[in-house]
Backbone as CSV, one residue per row, in Angstrom:
resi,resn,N_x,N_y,N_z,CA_x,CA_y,CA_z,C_x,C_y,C_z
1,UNK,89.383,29.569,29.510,88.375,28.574,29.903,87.289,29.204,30.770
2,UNK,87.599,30.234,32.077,86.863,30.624,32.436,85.982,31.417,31.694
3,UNK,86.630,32.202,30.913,85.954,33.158,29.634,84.448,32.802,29.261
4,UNK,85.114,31.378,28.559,84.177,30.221,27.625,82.964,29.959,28.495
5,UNK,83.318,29.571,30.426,82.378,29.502,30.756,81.225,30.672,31.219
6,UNK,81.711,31.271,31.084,81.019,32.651,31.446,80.077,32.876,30.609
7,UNK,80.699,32.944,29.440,79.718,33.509,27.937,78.583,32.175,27.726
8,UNK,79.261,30.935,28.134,77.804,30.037,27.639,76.068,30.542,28.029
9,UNK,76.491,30.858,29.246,74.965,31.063,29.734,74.530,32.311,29.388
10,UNK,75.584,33.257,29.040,74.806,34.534,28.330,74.610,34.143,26.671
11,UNK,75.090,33.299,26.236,74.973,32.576,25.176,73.392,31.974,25.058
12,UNK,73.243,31.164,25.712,72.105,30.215,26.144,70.844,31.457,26.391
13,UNK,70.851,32.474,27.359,70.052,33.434,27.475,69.595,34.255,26.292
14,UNK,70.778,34.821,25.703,70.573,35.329,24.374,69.040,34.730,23.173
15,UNK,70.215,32.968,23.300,69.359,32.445,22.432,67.866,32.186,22.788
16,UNK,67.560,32.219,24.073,66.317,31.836,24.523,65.784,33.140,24.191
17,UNK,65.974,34.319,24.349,65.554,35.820,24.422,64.928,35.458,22.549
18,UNK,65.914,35.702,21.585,65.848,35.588,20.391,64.695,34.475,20.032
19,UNK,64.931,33.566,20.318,63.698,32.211,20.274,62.474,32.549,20.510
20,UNK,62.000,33.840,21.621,60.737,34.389,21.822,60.540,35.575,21.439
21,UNK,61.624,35.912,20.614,61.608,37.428,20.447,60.705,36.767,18.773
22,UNK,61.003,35.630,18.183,60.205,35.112,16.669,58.781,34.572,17.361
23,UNK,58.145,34.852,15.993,56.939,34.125,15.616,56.058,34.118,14.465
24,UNK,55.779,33.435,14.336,55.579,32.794,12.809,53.425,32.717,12.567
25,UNK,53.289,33.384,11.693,51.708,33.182,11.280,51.604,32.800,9.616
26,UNK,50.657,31.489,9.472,50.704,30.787,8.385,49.699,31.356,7.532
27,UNK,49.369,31.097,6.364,48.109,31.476,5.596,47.055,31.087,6.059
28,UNK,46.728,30.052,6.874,45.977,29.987,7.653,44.945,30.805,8.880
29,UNK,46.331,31.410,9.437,45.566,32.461,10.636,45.713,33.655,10.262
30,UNK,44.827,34.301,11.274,45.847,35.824,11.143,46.208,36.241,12.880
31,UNK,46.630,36.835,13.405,47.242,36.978,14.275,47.262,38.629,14.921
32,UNK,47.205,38.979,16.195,47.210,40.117,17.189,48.838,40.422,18.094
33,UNK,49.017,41.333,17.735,49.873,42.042,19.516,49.467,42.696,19.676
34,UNK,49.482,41.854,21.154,49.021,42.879,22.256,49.965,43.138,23.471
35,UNK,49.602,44.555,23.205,50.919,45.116,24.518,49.821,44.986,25.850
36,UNK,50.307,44.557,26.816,49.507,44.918,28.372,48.034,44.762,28.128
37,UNK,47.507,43.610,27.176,46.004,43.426,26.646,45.474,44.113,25.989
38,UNK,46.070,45.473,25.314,45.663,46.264,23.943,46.289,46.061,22.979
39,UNK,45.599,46.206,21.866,45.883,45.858,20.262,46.663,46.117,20.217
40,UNK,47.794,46.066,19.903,48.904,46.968,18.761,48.785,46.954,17.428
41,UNK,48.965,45.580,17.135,48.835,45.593,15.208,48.562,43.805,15.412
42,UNK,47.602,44.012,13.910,46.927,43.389,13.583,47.524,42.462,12.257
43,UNK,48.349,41.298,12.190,48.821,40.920,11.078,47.673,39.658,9.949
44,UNK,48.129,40.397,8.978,46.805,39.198,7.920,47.547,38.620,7.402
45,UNK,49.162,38.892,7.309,49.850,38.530,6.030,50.616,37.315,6.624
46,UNK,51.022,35.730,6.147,52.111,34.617,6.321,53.148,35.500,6.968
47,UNK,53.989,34.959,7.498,55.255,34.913,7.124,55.755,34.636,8.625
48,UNK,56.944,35.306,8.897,58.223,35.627,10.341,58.080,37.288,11.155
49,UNK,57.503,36.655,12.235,57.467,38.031,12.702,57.985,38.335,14.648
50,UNK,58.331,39.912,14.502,59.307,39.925,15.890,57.967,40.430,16.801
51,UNK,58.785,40.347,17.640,58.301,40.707,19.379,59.098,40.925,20.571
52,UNK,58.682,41.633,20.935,59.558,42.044,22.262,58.955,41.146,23.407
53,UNK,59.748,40.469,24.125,59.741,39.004,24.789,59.377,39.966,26.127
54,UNK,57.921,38.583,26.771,57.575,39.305,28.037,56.686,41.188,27.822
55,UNK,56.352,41.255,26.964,55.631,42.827,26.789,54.677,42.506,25.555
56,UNK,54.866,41.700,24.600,54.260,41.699,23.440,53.527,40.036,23.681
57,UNK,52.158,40.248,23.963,51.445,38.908,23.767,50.513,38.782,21.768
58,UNK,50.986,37.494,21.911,50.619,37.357,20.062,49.163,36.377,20.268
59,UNK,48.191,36.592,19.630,47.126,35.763,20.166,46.631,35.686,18.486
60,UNK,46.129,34.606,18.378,45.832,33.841,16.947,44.481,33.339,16.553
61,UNK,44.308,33.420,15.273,42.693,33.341,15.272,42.725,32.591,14.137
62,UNK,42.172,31.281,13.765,41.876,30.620,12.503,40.935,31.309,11.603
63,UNK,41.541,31.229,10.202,40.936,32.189,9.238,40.198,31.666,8.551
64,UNK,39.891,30.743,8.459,39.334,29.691,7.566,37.899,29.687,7.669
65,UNK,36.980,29.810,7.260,35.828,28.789,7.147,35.258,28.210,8.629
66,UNK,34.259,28.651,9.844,34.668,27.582,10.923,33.033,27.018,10.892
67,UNK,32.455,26.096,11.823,31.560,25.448,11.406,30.896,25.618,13.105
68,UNK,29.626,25.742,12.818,28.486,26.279,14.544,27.623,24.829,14.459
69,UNK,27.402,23.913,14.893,26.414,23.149,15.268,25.562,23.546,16.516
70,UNK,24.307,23.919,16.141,23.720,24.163,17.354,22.436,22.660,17.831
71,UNK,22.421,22.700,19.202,21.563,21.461,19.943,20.323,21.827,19.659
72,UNK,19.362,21.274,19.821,18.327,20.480,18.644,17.456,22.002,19.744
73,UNK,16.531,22.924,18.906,16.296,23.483,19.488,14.347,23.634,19.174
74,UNK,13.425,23.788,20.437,12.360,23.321,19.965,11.569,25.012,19.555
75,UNK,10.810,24.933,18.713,10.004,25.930,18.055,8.890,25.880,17.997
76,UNK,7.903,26.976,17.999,6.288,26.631,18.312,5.812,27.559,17.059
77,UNK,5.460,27.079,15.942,5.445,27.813,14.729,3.967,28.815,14.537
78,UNK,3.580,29.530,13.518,2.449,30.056,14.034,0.911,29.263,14.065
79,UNK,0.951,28.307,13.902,-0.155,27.445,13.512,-0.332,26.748,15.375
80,UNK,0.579,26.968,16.098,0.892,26.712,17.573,1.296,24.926,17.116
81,UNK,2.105,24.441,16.234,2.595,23.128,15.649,4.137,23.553,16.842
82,UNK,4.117,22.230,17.109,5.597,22.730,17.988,6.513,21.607,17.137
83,UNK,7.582,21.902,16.671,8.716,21.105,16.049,10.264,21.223,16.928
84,UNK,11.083,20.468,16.693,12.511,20.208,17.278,13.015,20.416,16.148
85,UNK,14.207,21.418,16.295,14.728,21.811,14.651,16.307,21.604,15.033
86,UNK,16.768,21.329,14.466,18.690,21.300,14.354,19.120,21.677,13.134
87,UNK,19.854,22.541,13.462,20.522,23.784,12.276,21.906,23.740,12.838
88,UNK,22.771,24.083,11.109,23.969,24.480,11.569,24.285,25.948,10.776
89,UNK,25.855,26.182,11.168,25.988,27.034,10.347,27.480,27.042,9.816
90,UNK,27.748,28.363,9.401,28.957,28.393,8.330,29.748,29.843,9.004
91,UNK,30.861,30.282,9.642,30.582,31.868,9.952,32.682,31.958,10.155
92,UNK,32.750,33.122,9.777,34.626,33.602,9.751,34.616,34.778,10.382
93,UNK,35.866,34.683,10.818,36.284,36.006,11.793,36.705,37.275,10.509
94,UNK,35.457,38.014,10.145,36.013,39.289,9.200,36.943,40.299,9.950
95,UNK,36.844,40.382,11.572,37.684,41.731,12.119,38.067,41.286,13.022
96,UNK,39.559,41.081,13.210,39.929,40.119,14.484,40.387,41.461,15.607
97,UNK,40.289,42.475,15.247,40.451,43.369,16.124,38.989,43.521,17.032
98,UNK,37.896,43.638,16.262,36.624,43.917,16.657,36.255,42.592,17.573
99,UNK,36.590,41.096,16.660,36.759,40.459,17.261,37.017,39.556,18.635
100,UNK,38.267,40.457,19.014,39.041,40.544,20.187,38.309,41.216,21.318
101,UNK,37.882,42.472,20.895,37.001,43.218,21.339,36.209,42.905,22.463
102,UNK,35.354,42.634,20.913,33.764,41.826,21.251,33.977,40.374,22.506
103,UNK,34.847,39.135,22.252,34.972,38.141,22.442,35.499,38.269,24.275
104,UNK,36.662,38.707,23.498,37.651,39.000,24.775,38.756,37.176,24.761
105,UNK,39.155,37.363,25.735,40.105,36.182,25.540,39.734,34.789,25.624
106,UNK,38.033,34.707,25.131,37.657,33.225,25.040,37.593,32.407,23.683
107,UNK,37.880,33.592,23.054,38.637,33.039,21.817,37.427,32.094,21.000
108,UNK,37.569,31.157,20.350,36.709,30.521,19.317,35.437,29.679,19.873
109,UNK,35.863,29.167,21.104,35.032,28.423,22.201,33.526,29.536,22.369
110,UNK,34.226,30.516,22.810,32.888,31.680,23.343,32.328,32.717,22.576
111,UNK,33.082,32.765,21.184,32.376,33.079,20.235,31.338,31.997,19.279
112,UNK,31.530,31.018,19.764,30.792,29.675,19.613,29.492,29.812,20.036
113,UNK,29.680,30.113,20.990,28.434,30.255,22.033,27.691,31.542,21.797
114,UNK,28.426,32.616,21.583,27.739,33.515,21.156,26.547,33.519,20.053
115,UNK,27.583,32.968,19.097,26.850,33.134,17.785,25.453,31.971,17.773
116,UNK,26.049,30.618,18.866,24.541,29.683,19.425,23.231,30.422,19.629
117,UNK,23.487,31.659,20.711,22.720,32.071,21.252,21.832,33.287,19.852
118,UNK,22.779,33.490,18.993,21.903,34.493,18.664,21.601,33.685,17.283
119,UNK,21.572,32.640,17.023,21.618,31.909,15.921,19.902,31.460,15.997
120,UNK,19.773,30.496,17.552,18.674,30.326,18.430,17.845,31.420,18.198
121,UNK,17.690,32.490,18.641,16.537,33.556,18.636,16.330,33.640,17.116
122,UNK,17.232,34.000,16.421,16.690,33.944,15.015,16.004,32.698,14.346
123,UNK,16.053,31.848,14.713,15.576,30.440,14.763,13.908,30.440,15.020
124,UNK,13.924,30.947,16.224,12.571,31.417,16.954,12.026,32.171,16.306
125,UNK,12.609,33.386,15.703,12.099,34.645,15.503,11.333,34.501,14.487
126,UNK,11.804,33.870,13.166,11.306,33.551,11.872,10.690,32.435,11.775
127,UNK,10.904,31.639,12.223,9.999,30.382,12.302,8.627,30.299,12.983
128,UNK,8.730,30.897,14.120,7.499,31.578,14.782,6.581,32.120,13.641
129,UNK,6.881,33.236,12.984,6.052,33.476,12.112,5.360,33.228,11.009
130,UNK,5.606,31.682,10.865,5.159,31.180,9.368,4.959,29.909,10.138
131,UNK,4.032,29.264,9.025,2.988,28.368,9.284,3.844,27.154,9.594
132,UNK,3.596,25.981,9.828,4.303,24.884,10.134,4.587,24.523,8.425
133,UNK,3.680,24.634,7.701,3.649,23.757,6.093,4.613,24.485,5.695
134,UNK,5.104,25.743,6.009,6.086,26.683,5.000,7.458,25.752,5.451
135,UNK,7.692,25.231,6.218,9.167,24.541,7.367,8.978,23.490,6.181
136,UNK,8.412,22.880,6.019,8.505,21.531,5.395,8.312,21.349,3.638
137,UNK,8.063,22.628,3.410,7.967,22.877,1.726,9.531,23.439,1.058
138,UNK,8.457,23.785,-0.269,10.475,24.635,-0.598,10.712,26.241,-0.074
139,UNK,9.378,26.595,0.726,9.788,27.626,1.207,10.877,27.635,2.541
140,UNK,11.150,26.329,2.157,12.733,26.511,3.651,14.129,27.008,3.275
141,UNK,13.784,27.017,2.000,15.453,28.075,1.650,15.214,29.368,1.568
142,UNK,14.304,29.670,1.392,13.823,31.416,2.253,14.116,31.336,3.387
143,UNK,13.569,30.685,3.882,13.414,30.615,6.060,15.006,30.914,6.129
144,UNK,15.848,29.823,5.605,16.834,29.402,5.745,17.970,30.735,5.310
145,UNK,17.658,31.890,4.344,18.076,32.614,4.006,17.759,33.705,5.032
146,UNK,16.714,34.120,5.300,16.311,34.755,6.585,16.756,34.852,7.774
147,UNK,17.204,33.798,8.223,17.742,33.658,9.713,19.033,33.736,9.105
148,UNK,19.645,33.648,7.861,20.844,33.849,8.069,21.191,35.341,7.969
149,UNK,20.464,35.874,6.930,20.476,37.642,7.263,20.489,38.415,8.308
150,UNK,19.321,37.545,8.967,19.039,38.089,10.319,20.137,38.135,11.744
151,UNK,20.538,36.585,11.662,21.779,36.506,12.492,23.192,36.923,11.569
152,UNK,23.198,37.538,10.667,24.468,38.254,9.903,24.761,39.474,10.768
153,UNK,23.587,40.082,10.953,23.332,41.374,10.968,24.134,41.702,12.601
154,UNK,23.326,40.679,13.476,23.731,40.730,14.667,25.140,40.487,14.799
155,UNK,25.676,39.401,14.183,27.096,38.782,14.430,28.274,39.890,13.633
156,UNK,27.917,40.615,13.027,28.773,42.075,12.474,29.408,42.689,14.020
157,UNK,28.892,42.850,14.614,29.600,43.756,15.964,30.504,42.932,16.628
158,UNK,30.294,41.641,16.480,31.646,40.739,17.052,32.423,40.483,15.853
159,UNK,32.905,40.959,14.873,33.450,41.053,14.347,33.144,39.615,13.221
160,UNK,32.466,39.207,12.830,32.132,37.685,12.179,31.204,38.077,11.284
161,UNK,31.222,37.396,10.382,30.607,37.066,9.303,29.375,35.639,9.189
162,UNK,28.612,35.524,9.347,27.446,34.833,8.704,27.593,34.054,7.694
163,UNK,27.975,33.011,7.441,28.006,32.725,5.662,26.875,32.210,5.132
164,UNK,26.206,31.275,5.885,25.388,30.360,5.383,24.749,29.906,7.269
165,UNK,23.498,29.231,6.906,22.771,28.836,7.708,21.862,27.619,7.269
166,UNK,21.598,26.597,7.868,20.648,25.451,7.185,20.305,24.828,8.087
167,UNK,18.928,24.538,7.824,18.266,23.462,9.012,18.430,22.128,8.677
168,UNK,19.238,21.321,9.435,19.372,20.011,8.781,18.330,18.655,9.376
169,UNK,17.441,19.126,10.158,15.995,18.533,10.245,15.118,19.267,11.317
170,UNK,13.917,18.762,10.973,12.939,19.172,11.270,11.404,18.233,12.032
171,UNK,11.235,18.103,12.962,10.595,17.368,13.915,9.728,17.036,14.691
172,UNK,8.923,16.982,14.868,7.877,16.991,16.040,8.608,16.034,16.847
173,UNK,8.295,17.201,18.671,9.059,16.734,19.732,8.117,14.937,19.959
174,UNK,9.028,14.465,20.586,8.565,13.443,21.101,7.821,12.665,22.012
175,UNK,7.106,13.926,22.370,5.753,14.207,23.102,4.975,14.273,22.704
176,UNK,5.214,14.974,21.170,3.944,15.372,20.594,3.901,14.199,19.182
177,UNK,4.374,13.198,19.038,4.614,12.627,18.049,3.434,10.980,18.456
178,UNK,3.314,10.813,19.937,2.331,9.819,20.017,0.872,10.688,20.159
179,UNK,0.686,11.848,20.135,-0.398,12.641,20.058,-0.999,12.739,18.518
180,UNK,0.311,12.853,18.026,0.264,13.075,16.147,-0.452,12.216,16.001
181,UNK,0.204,10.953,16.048,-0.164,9.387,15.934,-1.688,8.930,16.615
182,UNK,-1.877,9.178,17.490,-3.258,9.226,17.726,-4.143,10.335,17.101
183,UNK,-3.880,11.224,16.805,-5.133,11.762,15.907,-4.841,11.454,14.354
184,UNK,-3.899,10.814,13.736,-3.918,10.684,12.845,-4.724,9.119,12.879
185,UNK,-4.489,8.461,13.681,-5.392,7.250,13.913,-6.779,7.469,13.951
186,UNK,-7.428,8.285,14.541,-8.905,8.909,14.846,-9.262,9.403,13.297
187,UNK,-8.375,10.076,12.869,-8.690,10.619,10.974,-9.064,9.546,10.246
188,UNK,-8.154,8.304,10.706,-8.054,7.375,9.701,-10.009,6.403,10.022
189,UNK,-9.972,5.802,11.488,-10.668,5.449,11.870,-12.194,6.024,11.573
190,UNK,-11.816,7.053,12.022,-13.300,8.072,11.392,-13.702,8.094,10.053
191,UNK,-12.529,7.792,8.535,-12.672,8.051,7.551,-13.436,6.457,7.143
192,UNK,-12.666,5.422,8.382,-13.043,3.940,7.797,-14.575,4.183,8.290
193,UNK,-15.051,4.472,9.282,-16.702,4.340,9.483,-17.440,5.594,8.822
194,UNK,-16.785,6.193,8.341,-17.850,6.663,7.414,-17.768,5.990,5.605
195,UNK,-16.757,5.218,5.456,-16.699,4.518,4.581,-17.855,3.424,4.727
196,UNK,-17.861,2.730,5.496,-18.432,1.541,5.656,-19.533,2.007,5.971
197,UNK,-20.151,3.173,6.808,-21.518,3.711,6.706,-22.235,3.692,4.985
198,UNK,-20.911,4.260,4.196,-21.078,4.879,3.113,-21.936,3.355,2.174
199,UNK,-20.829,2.209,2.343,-21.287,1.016,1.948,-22.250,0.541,2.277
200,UNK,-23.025,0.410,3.677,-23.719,-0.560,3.851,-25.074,0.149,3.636
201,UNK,-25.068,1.878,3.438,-26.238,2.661,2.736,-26.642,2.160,1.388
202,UNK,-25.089,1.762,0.914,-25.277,1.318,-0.615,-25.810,0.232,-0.909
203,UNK,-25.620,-1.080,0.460,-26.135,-1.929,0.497,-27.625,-1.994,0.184
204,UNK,-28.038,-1.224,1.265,-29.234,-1.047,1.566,-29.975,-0.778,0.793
205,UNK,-29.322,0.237,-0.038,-30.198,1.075,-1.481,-30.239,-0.529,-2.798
206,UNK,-29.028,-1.074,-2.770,-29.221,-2.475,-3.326,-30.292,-3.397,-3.138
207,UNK,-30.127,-3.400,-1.803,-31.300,-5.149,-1.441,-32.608,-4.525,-1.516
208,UNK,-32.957,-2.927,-1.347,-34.383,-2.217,-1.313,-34.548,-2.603,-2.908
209,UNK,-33.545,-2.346,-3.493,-34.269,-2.340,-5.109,-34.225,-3.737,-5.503
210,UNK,-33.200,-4.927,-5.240,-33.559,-6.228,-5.559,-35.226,-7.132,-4.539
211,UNK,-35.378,-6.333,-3.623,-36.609,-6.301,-3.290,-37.693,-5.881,-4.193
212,UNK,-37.387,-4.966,-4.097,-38.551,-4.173,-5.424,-38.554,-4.688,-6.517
213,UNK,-37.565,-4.844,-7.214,-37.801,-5.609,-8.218,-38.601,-7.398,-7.992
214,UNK,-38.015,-7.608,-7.264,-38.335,-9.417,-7.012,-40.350,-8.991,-6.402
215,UNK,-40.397,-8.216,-5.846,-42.083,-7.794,-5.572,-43.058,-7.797,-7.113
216,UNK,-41.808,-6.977,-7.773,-42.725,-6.325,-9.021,-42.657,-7.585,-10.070
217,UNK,-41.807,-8.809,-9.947,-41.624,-9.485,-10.962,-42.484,-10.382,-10.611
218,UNK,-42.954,-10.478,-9.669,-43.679,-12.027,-8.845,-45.095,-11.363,-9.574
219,UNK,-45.145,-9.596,-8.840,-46.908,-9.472,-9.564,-46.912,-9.189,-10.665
220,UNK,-46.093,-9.393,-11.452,-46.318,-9.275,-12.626,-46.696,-10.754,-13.027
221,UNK,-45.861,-11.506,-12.821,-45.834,-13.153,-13.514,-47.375,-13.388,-12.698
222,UNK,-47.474,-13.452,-11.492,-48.994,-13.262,-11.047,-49.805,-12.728,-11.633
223,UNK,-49.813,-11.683,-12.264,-51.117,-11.214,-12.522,-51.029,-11.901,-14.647
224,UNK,-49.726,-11.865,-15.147,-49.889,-12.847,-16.324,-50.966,-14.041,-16.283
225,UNK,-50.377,-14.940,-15.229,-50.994,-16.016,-14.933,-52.184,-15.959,-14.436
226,UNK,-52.950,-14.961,-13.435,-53.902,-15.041,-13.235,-55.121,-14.508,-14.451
227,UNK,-54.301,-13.397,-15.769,-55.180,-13.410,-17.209,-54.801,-14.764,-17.706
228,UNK,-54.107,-15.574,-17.896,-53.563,-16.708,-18.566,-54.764,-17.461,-18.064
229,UNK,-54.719,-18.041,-16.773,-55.935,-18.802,-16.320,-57.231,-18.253,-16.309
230,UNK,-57.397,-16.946,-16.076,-59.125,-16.366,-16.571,-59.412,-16.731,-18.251
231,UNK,-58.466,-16.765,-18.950,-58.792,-17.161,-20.290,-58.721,-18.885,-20.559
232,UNK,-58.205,-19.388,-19.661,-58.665,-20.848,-19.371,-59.743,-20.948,-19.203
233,UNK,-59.890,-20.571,-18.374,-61.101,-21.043,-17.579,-62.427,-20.653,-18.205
234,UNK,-62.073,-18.904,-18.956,-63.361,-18.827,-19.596,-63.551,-19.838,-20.948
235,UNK,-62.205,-20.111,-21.539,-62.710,-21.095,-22.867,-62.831,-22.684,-22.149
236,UNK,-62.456,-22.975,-21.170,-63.374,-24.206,-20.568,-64.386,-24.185,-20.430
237,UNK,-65.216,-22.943,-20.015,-66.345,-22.819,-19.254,-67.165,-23.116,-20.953
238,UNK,-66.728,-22.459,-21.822,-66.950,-22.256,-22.908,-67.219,-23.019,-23.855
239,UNK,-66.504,-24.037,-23.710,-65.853,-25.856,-24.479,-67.597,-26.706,-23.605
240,UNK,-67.593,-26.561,-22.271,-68.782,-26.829,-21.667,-70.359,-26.092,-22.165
241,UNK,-69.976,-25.167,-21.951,-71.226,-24.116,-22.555,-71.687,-24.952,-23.856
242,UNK,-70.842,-24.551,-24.705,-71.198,-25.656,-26.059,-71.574,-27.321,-26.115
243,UNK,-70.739,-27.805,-25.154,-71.091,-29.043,-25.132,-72.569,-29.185,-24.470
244,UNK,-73.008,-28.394,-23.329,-73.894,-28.782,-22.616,-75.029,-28.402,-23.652
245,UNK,-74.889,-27.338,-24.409,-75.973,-27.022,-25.164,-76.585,-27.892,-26.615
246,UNK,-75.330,-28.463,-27.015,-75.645,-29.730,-28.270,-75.972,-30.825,-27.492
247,UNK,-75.131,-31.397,-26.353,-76.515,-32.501,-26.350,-76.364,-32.589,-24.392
248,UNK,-77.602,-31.906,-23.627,-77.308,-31.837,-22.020,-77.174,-33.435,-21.704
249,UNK,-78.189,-34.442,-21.927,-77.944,-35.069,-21.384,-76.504,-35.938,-21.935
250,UNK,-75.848,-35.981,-22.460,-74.919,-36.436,-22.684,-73.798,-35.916,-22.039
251,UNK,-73.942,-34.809,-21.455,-72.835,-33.593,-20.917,-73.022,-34.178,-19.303
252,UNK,-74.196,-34.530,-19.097,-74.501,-34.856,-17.836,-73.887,-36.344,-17.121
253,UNK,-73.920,-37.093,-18.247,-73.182,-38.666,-18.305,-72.061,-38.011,-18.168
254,UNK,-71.026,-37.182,-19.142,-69.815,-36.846,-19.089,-69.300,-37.124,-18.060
255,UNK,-70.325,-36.077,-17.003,-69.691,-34.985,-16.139,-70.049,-36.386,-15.089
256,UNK,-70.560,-36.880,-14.763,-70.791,-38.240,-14.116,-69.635,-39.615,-13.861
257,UNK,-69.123,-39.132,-14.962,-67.934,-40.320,-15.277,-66.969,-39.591,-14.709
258,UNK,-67.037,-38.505,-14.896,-65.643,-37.877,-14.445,-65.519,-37.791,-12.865
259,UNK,-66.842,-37.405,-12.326,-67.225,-37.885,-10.965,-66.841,-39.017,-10.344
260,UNK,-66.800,-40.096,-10.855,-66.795,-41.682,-11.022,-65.369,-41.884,-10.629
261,UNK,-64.534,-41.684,-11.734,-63.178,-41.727,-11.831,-62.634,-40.911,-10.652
262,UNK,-63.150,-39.669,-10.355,-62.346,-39.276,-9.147,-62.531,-40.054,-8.132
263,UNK,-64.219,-40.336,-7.754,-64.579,-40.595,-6.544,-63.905,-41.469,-6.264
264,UNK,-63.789,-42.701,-7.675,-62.969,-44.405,-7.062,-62.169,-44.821,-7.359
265,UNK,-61.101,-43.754,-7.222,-59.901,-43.719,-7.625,-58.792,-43.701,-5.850
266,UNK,-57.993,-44.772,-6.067,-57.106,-44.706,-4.696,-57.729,-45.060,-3.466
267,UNK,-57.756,-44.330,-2.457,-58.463,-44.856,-1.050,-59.494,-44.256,-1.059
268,UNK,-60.421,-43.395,-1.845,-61.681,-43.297,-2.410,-62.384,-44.573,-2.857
269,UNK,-61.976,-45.262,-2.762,-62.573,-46.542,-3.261,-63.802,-47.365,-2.847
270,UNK,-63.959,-47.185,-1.713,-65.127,-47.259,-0.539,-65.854,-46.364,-0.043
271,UNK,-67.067,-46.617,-0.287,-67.953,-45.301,0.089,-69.359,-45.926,0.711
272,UNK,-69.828,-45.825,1.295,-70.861,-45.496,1.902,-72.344,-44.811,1.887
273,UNK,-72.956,-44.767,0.991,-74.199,-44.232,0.222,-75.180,-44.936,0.339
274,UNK,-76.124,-44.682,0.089,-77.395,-44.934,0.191,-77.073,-45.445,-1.457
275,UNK,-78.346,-46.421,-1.569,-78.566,-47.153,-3.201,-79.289,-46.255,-4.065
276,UNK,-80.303,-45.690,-3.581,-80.884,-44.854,-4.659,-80.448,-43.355,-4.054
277,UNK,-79.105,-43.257,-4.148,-78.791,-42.175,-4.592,-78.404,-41.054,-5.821
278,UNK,-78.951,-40.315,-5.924,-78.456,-39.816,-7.926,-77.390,-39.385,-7.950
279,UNK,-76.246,-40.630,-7.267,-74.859,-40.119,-7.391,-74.681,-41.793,-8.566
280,UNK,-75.870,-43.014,-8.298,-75.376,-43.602,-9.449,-76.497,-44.086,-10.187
281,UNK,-77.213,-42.803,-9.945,-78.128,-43.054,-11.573,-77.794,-44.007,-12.988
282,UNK,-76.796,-43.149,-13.422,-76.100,-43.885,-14.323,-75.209,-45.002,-14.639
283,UNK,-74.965,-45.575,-13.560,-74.560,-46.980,-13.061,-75.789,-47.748,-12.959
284,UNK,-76.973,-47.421,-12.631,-78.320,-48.046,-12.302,-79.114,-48.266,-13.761
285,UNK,-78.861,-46.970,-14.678,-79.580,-47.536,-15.818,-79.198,-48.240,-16.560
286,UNK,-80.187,-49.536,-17.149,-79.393,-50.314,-18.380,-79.610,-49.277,-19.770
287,UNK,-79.923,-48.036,-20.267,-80.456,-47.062,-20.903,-79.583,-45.912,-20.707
288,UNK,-78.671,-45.456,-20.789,-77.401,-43.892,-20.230,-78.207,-43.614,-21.416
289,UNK,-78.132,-43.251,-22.426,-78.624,-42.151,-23.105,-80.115,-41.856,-23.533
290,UNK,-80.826,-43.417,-22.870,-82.448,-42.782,-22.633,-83.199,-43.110,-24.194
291,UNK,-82.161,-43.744,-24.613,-82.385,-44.485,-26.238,-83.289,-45.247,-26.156
């Protein structure tokens, strides 16, 4: 019995020793020992693996695919257009030794940040140099290919890979967006008064020529009418001419009566004359044609 109790706890120790002496890496990760914070070996492969408990630290790295969101970062393109851009990215641990290295024991968090920071300058770097219209055309899967080359290149010494890069919008800051808005208002405004300049010139050129015309139609019908009535007037004068010449004094009675009729016609009716006036000669003679 005493035996039994003796051996439990070297029993119990054993098993605890053995329990840390395993450890296990899935297809998922790949995995480091490290003796006293240097590499030893580097495992890529699944499976069950030993360690010497208390000397051998195992430190683990997801192999997969990992994903960078970077905060909305602002850019002043070469046209001096300033935009707010938010990009992400795509990036895997190719050398977890170099990795380790590079990182040190902040592991996925501060290689996070790393790759932020140099993700950012490349951001700047290439975008800076092209016009604001190239950001917003189909030349953004160039851009977009560019900064990812560019930050590939850098992220190689920490042991990572680059996969992909994409801007998932593109912005004018919000400072500069009621500025936009007011000069795009002034474009618009400016385009309406020179519109309406444009019209009321047209106006103008309108009512000048319905003027002109309405001038030219009046002297025309005027000056019709004033040959219309010269040819009156000369074949009246004419109709008289003849008459006065076949028989005057009879033209003279005419023209007497017609006198007559105006004079005592309406509130003409009363007049005031002297009796032997030769306004009624012919009222006075019992003889008008002197027969």
């Amino acid at each position: 019995m005493k035996r039994l109790t003796f051996l439990m706890p070297v029993l119990l120790v054993a098993l605890v020793v053995a329990m840390s002496s395993v450890y296990v890496v899935d297809e998922r990760e790949r995995a480091l020992r490290l003796w006293f914070g240097e590499v030893t070996a580097e495992i890529n492969e699944p499976g069950l693996y030993f360690k010497v408990p208390m000397i051998h630290e195992i430190v683990k790295y997801d192999d997969r695919i990992l994903p960078l969101d970077t905060k909305p970062l602002e850019v002043t393109m070469r046209d001096n257009r300033r935009f707010e851009v938010d990009a992400f990215a795509r990036w895997r641990i190719s050398d977890a030794v170099q990795f380790r290295r590079a990182i040190g024991a902040g592991g996925i968090g501060a290689a996070s940040n790393r790759l932020e920071t140099i993700l950012n300058a490349e951001l700047r770097q290439v975008l800076g140099d092209v016009k604001s219209q190239a950001l917003l055309s189909s030349d953004r899967v160039g851009l977009m290919n560019a900064i990812r080359d560019r930050a590939h290149s850098k992220a190689v010494r920490l042991g990572v890979n680059i996969i992909d890069v994409r801007i998932k919008r593109a912005d004018l800051p919000e400072q500069n967006l009621e500025k936009t808005f007011e000069r795009m208002r002034a474009e618009r405004e400016r385009e309406a008064a020179d519109e309406i300049a444009r019209g009321n010139e047209a106006a103008q050129r309108v009512r000048a020529n319905a003027d002109r015309t309405v001038v030219e139609t009046v002297s025309q019908a005027q000056k019709e009418a004033d040959i219309l009535r010269g040819k009156a007037d000369a074949t009246r004068n004419r109709v008289f001419a003849e008459a006065f010449g076949a028989d005057p004094e009879f033209f003279e009675f005419y023209r007497s009566l017609s006198a007559y009729r105006t004079a005592l016609t309406g509130d003409n009716s009363t007049m005031v004359i002297s009796p032997d006036s030769e306004f009624f000669d012919y009222l006075k003679s019992s003889n008008p044609t002197g027969n």
